[in-house]
C-alpha positions as semicolon CSV with decimal commas, in nm:
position;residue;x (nm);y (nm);z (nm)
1;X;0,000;0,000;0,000
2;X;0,138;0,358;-0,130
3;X;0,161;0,598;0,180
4;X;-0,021;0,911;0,155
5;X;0,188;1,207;0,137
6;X;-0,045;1,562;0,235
7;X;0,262;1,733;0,147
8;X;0,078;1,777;-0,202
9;X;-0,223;1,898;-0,049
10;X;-0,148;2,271;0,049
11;X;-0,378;2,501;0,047
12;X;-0,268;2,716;-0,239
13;X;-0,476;2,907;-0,496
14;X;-0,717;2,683;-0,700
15;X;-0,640;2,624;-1,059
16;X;-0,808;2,829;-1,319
17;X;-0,957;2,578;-1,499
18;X;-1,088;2,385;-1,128
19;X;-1,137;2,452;-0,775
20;X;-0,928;2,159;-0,659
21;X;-0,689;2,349;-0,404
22;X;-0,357;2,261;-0,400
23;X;-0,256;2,067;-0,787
24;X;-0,049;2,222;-1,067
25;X;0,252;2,352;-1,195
26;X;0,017;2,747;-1,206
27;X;0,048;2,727;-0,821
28;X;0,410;2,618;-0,786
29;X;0,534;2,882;-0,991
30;X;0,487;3,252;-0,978
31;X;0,503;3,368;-1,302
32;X;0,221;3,368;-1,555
33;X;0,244;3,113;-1,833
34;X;0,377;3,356;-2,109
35;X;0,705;3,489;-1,881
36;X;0,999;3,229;-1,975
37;X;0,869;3,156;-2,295
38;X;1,147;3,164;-2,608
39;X;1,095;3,318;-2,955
40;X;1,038;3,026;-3,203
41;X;1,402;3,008;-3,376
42;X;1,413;3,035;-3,778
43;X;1,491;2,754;-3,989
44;X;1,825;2,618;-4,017
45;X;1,973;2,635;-4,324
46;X;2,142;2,349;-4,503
47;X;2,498;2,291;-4,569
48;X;2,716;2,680;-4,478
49;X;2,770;2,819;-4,869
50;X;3,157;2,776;-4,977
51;X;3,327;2,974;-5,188
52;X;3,532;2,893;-5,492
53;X;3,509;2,557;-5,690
54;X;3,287;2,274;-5,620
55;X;3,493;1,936;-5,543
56;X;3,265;1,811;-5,843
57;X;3,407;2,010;-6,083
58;X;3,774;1,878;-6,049
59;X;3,930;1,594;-6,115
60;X;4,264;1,464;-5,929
61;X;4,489;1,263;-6,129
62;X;4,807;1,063;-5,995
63;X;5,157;1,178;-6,152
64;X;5,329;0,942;-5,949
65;X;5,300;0,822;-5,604
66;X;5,337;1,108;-5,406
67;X;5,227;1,390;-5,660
68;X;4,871;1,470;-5,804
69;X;4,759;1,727;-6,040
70;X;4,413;1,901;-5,976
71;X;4,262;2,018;-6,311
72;X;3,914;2,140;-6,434
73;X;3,679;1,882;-6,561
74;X;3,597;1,952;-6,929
75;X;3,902;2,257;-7,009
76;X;4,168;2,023;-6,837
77;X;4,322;2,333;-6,706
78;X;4,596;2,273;-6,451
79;X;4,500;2,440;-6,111
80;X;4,787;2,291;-5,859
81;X;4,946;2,005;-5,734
82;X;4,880;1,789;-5,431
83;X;5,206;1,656;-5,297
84;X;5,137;1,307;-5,015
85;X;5,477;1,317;-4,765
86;X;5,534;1,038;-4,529
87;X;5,712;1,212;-4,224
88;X;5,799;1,142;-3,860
89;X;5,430;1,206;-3,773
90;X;5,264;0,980;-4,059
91;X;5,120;1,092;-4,390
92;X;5,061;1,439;-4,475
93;X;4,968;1,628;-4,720
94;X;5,035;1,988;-4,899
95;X;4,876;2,156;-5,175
96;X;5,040;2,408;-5,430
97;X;4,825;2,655;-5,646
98;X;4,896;2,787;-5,921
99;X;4,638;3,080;-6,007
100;X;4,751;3,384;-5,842
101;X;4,875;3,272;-5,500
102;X;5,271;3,277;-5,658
103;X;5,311;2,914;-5,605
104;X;5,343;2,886;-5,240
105;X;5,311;2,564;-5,084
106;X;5,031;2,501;-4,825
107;X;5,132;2,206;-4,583
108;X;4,986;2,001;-4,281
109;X;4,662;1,838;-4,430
110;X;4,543;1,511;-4,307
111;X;4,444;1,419;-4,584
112;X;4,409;1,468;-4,964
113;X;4,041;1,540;-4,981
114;X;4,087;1,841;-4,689
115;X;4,378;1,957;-4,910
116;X;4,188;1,964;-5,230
117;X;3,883;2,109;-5,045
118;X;4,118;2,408;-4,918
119;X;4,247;2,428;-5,292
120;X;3,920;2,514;-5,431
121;X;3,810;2,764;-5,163
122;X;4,131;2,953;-5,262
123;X;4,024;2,952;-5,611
């Protein structure tokens, strides 16, 4: 058998919509039922918009097997090189532009997609 508990029972204002004394979050709670409501949020958008190329409109192809060329599907036109180095630390790899960044090499990608990816936003 469940023990009664009048703990529940105070004597508090009765509800609005009864006149049972005593029940509901309205008399536990000071505030009126609008207070700590939030403003409904807007719609989340999809993917964030990146500039530069799409990763679609490349295509990587294998000089040998450390260095790749990047060029533009369709006009073949060269846009860098990806260069894979094994190191101390593992693989890694580095990417080298060729439109209007005067050739410098970017290193320290984990891998060749995230240096490709990083490629085309500098485009």
């Amino acid at each position: 058998m469940i023990a009664f508990d009048e703990s529940f029972m105070s004597a508090g204002d009765p509800l609005v919509t009864t006149r049972i004394p005593g029940f509901g979050a309205a008399n536990r709670t000071p505030q009126t039922s609008r207070v700590h409501k939030s403003r409904a949020k807007g719609v989340k958008t999809g993917k964030p918009v990146v500039k530069g190329l799409a990763r679609s409109a490349v295509a990587v192809v294998r000089q040998n097997p450390r260095k790749f060329e990047v060029r533009v599907k369709g006009s073949r036109a060269l846009l860098g090189f990806v260069t894979k180095v094994q190191g101390a630390g593992g693989k890694a790899y580095a990417y080298q532009l060729l439109i209007g960044d005067n050739a410098k090499v970017h290193k320290g990608f984990a891998s060749q997609k995230e240096a490709v990816a990083r490629m085309l936003e500098k485009c």
